[in-house]
C-alpha positions as CSV (number, residue, x, y, z in Angstrom):
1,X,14.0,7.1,17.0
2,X,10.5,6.1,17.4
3,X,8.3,9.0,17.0
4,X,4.3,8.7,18.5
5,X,1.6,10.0,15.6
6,X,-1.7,10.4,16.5
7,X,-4.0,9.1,13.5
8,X,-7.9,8.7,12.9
9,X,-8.9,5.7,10.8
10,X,-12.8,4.7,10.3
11,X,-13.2,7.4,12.5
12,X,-11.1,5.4,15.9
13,X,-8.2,7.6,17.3
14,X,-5.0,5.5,16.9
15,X,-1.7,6.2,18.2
16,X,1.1,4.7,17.1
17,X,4.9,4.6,17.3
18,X,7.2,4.6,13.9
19,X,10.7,4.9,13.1
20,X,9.1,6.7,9.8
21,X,8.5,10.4,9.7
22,X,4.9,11.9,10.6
23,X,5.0,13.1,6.8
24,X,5.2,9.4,6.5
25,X,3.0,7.9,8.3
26,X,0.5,11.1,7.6
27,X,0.4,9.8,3.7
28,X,-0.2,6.0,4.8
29,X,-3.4,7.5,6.8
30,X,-4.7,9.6,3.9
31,X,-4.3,6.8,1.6
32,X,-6.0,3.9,4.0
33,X,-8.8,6.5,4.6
34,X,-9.4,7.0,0.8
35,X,-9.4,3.0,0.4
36,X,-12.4,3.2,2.8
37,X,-14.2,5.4,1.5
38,X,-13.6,4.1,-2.2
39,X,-14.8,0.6,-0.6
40,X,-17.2,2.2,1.3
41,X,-19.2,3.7,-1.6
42,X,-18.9,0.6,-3.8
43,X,-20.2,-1.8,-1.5
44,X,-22.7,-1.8,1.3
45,X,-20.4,-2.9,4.2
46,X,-21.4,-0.6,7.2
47,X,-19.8,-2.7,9.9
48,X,-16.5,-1.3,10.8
49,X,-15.3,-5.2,10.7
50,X,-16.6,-5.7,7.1
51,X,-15.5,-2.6,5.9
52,X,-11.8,-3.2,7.1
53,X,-11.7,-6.7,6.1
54,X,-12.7,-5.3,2.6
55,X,-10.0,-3.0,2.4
56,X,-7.3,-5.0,3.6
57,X,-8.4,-7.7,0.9
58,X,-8.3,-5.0,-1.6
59,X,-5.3,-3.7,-0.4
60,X,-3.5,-7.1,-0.4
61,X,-4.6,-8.1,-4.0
62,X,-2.9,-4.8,-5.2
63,X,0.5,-5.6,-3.6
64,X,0.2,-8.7,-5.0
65,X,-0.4,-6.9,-8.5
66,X,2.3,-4.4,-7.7
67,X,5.1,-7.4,-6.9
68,X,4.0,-9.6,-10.1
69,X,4.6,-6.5,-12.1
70,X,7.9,-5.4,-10.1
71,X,9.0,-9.2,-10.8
72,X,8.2,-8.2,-14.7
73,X,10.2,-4.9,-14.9
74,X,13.2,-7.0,-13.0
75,X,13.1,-9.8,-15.3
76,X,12.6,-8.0,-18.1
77,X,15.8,-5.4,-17.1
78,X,18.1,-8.7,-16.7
79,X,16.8,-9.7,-20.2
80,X,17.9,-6.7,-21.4
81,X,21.3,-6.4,-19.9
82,X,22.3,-9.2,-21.1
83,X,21.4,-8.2,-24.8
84,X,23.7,-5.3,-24.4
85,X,26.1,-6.9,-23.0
86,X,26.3,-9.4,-25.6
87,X,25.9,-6.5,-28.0
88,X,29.1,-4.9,-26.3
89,X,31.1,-7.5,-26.4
């Protein structure tokens, strides 16, 4: 069920609706603020536009990091079980 959570990002009032629990949602908040501020002090973007942009970049380039390395671990895991299996046998 959809629940409504009231959030405040860049300092707008949001609400949204999320089949995720407030607990949820209320960590996705505190981390996207703490992305803004990080960008925020590191570059000079004042527009709320810039400074979004900026984060979203960021944000993208470290899922993009995160999958690579996810792709790693799951390559390197099939490498692996092979070996033992081979081992096994």
């Amino acid at each position: 069920m959809k629940e409504s959570v009231e959030l405040t990002i860049l300092g707008h009032k949001l609400v949204i609706k999320s089949d995720e629990s407030e607990e949820y949602v209320r960590e996705v908040e505190r981390l996207l603020n703490s992305k803004i501020t990080e960008v925020r002090e590191k570059t000079k973007a004042v527009a709320t536009l810039d400074l979004a942009l900026l984060v979203a970049l960021n944000v993208t380039g470290e899922l993009i990091k995160a999958r690579e390395a996810l792709e790693d671990v799951e390559k390197r895991s099939g490498e692996l079980s092979e070996l033992i299996e081979r081992r096994i046998s």
